[in-house]
KELUM-631030 format. One record per residue (C-alpha): residue in one letter; chain; z, y, x. Coordinates in steps of 0.02 Angstrom, whole numbers, plus 50000, padded with zeros to 5 digits. Layout:
% KELUM-631030
<rec code="A" unit="A" z="Z" y="Y" x="X"/>
...
% end
This chain:
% KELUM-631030
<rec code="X" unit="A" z="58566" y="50668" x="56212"/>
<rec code="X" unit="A" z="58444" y="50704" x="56093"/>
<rec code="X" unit="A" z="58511" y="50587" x="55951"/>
<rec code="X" unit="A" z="58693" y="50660" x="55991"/>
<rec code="X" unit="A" z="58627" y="50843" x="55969"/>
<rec code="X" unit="A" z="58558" y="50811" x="55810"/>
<rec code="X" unit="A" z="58698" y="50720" x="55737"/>
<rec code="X" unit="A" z="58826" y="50871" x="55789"/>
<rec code="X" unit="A" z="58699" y="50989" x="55718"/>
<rec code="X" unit="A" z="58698" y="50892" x="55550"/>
<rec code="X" unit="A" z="58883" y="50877" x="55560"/>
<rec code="X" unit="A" z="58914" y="51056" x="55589"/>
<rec code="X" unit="A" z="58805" y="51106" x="55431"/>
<rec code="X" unit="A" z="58888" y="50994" x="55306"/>
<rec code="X" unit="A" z="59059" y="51015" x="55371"/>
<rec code="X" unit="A" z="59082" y="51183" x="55246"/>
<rec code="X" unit="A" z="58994" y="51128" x="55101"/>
<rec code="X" unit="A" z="59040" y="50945" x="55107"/>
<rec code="X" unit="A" z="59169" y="50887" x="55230"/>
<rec code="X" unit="A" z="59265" y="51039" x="55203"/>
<rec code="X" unit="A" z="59277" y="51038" x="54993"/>
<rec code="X" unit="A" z="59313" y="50839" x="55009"/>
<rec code="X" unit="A" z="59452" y="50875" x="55150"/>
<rec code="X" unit="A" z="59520" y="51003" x="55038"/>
<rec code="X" unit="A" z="59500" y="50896" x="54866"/>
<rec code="X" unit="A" z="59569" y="50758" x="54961"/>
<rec code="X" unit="A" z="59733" y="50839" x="55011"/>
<rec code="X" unit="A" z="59779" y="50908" x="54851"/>
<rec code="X" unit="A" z="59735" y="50768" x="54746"/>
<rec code="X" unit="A" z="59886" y="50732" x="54658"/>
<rec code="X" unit="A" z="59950" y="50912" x="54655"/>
<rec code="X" unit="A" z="59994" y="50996" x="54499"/>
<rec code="X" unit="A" z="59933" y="51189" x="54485"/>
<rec code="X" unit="A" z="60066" y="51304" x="54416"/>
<rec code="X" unit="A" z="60036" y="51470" x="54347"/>
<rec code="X" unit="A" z="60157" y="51577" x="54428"/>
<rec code="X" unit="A" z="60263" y="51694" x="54277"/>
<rec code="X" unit="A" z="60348" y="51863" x="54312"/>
<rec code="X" unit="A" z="60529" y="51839" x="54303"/>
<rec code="X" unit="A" z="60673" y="51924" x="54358"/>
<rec code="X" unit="A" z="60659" y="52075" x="54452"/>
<rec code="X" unit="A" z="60473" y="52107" x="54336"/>
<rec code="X" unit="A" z="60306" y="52226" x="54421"/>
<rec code="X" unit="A" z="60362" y="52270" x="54597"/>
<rec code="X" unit="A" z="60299" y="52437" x="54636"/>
<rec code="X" unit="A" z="60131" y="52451" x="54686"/>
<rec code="X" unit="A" z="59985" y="52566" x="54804"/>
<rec code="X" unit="A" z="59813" y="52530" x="54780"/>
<rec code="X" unit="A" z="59703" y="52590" x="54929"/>
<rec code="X" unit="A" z="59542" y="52620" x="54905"/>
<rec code="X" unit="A" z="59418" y="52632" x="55048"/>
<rec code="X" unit="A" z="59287" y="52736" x="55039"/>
<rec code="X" unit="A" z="59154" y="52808" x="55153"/>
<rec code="X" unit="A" z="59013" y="52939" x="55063"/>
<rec code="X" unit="A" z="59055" y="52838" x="54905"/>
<rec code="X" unit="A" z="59026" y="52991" x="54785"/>
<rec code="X" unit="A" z="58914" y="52889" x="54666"/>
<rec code="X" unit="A" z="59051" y="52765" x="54620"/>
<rec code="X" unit="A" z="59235" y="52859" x="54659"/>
<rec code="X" unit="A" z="59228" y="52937" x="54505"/>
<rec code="X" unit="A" z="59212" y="52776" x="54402"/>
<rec code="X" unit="A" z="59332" y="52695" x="54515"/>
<rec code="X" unit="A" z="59470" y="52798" x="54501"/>
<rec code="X" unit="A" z="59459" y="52815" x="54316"/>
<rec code="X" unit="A" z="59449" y="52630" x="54315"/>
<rec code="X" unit="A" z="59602" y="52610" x="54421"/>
<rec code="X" unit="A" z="59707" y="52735" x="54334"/>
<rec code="X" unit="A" z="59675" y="52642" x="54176"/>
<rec code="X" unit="A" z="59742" y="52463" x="54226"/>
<rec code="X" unit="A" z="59888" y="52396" x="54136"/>
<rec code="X" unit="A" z="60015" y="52416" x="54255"/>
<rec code="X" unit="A" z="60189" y="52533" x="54235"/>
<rec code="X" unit="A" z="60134" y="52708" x="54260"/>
<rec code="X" unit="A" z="60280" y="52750" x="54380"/>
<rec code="X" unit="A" z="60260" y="52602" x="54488"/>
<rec code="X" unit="A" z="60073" y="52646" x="54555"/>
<rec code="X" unit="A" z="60022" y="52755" x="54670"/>
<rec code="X" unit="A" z="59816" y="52757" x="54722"/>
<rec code="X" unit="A" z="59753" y="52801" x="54889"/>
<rec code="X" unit="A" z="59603" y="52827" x="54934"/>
<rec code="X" unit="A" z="59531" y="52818" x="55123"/>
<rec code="X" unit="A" z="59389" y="52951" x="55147"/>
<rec code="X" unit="A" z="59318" y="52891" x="55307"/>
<rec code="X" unit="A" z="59244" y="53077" x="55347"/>
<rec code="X" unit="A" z="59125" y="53070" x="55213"/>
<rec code="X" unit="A" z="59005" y="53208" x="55177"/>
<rec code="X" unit="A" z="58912" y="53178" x="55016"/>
<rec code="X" unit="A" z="59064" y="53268" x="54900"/>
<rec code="X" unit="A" z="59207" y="53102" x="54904"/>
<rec code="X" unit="A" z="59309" y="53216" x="54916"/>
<rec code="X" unit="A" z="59293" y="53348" x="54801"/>
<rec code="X" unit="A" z="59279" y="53208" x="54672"/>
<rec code="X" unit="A" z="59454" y="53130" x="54733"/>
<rec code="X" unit="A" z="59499" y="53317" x="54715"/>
<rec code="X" unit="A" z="59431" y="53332" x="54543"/>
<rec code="X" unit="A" z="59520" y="53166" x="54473"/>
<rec code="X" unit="A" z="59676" y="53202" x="54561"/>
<rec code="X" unit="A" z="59719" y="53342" x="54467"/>
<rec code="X" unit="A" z="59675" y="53237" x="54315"/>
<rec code="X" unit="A" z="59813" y="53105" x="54387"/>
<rec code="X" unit="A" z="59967" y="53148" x="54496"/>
<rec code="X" unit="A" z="59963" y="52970" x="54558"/>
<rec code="X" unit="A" z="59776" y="52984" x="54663"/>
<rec code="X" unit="A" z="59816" y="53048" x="54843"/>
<rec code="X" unit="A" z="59674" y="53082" x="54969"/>
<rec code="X" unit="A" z="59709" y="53041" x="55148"/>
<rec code="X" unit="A" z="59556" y="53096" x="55246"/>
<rec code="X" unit="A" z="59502" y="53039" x="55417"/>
<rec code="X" unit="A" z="59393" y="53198" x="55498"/>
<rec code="X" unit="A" z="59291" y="53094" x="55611"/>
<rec code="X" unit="A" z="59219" y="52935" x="55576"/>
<rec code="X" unit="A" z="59369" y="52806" x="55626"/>
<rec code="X" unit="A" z="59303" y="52624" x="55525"/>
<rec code="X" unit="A" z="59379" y="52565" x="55399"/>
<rec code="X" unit="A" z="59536" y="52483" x="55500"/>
<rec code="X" unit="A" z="59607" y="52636" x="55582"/>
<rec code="X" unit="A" z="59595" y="52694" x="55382"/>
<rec code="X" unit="A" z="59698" y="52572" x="55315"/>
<rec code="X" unit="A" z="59824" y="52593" x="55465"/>
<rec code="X" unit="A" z="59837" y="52770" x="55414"/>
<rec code="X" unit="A" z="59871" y="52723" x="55231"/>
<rec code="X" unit="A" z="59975" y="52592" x="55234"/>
<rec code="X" unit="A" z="60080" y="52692" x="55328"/>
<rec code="X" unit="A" z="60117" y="52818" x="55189"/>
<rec code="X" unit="A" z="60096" y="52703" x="55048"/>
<rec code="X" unit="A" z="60253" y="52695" x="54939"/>
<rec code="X" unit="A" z="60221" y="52523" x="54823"/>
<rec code="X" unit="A" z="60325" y="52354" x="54891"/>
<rec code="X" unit="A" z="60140" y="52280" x="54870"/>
<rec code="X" unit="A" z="59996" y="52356" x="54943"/>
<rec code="X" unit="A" z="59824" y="52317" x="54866"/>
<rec code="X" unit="A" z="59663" y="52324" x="54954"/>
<rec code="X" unit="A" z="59509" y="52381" x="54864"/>
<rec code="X" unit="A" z="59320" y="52455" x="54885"/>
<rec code="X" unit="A" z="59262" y="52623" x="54797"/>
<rec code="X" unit="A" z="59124" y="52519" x="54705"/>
<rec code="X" unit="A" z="59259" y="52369" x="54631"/>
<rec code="X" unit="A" z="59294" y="52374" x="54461"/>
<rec code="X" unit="A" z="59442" y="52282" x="54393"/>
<rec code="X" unit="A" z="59486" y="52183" x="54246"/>
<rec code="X" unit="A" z="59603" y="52293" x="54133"/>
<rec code="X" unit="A" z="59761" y="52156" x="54178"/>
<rec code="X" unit="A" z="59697" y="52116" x="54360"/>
<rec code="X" unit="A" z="59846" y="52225" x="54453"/>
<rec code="X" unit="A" z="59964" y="52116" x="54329"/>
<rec code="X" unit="A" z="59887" y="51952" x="54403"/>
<rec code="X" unit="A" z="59873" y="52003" x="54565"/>
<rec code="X" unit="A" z="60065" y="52038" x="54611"/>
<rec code="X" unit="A" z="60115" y="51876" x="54478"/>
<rec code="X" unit="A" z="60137" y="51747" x="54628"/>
<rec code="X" unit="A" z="60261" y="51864" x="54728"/>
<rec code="X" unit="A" z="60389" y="51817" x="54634"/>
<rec code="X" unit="A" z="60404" y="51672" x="54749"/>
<rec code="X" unit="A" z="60473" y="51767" x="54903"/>
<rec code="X" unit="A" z="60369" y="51615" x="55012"/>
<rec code="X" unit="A" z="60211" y="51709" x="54985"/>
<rec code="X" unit="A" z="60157" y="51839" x="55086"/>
<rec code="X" unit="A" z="59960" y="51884" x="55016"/>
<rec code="X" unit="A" z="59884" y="51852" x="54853"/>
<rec code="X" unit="A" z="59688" y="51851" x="54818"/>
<rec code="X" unit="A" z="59596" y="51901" x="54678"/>
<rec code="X" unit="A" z="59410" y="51851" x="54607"/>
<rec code="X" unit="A" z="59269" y="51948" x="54635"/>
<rec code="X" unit="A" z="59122" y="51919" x="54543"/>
<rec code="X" unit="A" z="58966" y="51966" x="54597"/>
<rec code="X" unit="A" z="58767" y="51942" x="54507"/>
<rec code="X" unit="A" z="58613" y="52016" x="54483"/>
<rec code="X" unit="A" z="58496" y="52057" x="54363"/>
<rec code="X" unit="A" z="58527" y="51916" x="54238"/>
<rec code="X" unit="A" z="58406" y="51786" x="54253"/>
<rec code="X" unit="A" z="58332" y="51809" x="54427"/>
<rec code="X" unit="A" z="58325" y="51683" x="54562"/>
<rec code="X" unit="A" z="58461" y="51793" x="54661"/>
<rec code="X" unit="A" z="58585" y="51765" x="54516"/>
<rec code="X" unit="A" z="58571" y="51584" x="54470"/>
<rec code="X" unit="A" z="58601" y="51556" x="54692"/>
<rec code="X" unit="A" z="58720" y="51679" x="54668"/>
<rec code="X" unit="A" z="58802" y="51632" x="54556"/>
<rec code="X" unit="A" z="58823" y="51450" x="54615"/>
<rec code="X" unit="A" z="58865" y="51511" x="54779"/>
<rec code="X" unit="A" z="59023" y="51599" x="54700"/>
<rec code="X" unit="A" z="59079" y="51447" x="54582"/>
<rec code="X" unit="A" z="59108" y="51323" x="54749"/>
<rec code="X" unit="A" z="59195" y="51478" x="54842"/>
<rec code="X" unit="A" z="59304" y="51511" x="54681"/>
<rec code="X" unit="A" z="59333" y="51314" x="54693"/>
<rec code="X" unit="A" z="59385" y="51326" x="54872"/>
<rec code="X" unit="A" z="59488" y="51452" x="54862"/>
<rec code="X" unit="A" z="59594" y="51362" x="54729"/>
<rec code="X" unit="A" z="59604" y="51221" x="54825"/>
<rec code="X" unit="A" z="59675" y="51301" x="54977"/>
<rec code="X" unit="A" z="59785" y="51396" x="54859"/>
<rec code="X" unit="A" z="59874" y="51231" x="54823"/>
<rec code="X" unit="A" z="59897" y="51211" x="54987"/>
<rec code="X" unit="A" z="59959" y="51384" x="55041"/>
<rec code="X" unit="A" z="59855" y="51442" x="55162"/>
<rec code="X" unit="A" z="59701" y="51535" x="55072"/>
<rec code="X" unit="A" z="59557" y="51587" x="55215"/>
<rec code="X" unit="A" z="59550" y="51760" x="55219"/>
<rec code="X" unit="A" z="59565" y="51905" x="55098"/>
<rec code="X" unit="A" z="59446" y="51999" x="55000"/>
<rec code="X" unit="A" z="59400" y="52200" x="55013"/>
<rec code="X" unit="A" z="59366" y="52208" x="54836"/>
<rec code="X" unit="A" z="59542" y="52146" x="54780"/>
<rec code="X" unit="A" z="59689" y="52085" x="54880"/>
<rec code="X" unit="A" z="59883" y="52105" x="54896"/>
<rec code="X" unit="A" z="59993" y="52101" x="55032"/>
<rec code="X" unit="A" z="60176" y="52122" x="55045"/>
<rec code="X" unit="A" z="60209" y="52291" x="55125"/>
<rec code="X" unit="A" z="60339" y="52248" x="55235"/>
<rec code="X" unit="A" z="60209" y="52106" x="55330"/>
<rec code="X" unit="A" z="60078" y="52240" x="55369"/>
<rec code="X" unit="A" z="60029" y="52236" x="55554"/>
<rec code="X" unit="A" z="59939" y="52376" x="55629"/>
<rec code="X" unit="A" z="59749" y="52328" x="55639"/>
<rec code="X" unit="A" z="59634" y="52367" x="55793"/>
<rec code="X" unit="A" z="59483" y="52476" x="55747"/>
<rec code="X" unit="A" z="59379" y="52345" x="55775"/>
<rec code="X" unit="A" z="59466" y="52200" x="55669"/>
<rec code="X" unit="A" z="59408" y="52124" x="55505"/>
<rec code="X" unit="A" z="59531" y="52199" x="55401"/>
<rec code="X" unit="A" z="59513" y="52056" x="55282"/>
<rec code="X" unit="A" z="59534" y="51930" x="55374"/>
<rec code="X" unit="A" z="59645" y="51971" x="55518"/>
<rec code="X" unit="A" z="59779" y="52021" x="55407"/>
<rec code="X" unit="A" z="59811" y="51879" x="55308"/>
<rec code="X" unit="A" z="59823" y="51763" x="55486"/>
<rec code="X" unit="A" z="59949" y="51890" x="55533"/>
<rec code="X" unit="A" z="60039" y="51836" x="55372"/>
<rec code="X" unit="A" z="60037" y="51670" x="55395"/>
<rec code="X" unit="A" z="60056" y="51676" x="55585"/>
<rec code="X" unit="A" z="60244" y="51743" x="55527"/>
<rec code="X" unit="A" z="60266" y="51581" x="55404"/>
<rec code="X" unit="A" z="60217" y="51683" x="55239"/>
<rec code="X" unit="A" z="60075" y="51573" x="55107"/>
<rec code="X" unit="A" z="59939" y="51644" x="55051"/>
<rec code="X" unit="A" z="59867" y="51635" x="54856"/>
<rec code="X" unit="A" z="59737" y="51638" x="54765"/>
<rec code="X" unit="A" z="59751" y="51703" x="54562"/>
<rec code="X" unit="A" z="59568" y="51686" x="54482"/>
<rec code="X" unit="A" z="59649" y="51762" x="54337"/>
<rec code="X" unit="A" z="59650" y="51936" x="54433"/>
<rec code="X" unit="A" z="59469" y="52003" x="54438"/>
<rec code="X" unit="A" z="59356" y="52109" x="54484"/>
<rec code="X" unit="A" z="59168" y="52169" x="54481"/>
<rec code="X" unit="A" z="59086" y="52239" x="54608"/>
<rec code="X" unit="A" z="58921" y="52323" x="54682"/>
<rec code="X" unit="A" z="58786" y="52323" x="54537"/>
<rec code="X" unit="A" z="58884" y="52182" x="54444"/>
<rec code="X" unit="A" z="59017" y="52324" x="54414"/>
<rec code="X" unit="A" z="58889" y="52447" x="54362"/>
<rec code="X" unit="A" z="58813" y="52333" x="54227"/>
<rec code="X" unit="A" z="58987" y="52287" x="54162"/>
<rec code="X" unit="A" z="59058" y="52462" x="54158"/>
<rec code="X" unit="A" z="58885" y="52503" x="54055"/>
<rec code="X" unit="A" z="58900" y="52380" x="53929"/>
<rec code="X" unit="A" z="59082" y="52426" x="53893"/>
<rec code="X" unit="A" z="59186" y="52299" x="53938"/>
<rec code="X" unit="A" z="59317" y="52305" x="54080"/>
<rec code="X" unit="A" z="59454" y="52420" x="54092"/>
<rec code="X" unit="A" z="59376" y="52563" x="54101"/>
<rec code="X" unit="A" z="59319" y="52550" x="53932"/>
% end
């Protein structure tokens, strides 16, 4: 019993970094990667919502940042979540809205989670593609573009983005980090060959509007959606070529300059 406990122990901890990756490299050997194009019908309409919850020292930035992207100016409309937040969100949201018709502020009064939020939102949001995002993200001046590129094929029904985290360069935390990310990028890729991408990401994902199921207040937003997607036949994909920055990754990048909020 013994021996058999500590070989299903052993199994159980290599199964995601080993057994999984060689499953995954195993069944798309072979496989060509295409880079999906925009053709035809070109940028679908799009609402970026943007939770937020006493996010006053990073709205501001964010906002800018999203208003900025290189994306059609009439086909993107920005949300933003306040989950009753009481550190001035809102009068921020305020402030940039009147800077940009496009921001709208849909507060929740009492403290809902971040679910019952996107319920709310999603229900008023006016874009054929909805994109998911966190007050602290920062995108990639084209990452919008990216992101809605693989809907062109009408089979897929969610579309993930990279987000890139680090520390302080140099540290322990960033080198693990940073390793840590490069196998999830590579797994993510590899289930994106085979259509069926685990999960989203709250820092940058896309959904076809039309698939959105309401959410419990107590689900992972993140990842109960995209099995709801799939549950209805719809692929997921992943696009490393739409990214973003976030926490004090974004911070750091947004300092130095580069980004699209530069």
């Amino acid at each position: 019993m013994i021996t058999l406990l500590f070989w299903t122990a052993g199994i159980l901890v290599a199964y995601p970094y080993a057994i999984y990756p060689a499953l995954l490299g195993a069944m798309t050997r072979g496989r060509v990667r295409h880079r999906p194009s925009l053709n035809g019908g070109g940028e679908p309409t799009v609402t970026l919502i943007i939770s937020a919850h006493d996010e006053a020292a990073v709205i501001g930035e964010k906002l800018r940042n999203s208003g900025s992207l290189d994306y059609p100016r009439d086909k993107l409309d920005i949300i933003v979540v306040s989950d009753a937040s009481t550190d001035g969100t809102d009068d921020i949201v305020r402030q940039e809205q009147a800077l940009d018709g496009r921001i709208r502020l849909l507060r929740q009064p009492a403290r809902r989670g971040k679910s019952t939020g996107l319920n709310a939102a999603v229900d008023t949001a006016k874009g054929e593609i909805v994109v998911f995002s966190d007050a602290n993200a920062i995108y990639d001046r084209m990452a919008l573009r990216e992101l809605v590129r693989p809907f062109h094929d009408p089979r897929i029904g969610y579309v993930v983005g990279a987000a890139l985290y680090s520390h302080e360069a140099g540290s322990a935390a960033a080198e693990s980090e940073g390793i840590y990310w490069r196998f999830e990028l590579r797994l993510k890729r590899l289930e994106s060959q085979l259509g069926c991408v685990v999960g989203g990401d709250g820092a940058i994902y896309a959904i076809r509007r039309s698939l959105f199921q309401p959410l419990r207040a107590d689900d992972i937003s993140d990842f109960v959606n995209p099995l709801q997607i799939v549950a209805r036949g719809y692929r997921g994909s992943f696009n490393g070529a739409a990214t973003v920055t976030s926490g004090r990754a974004a911070r750091s990048r947004t300092n130095s300059g580069a980004g699209a909020g530069s």
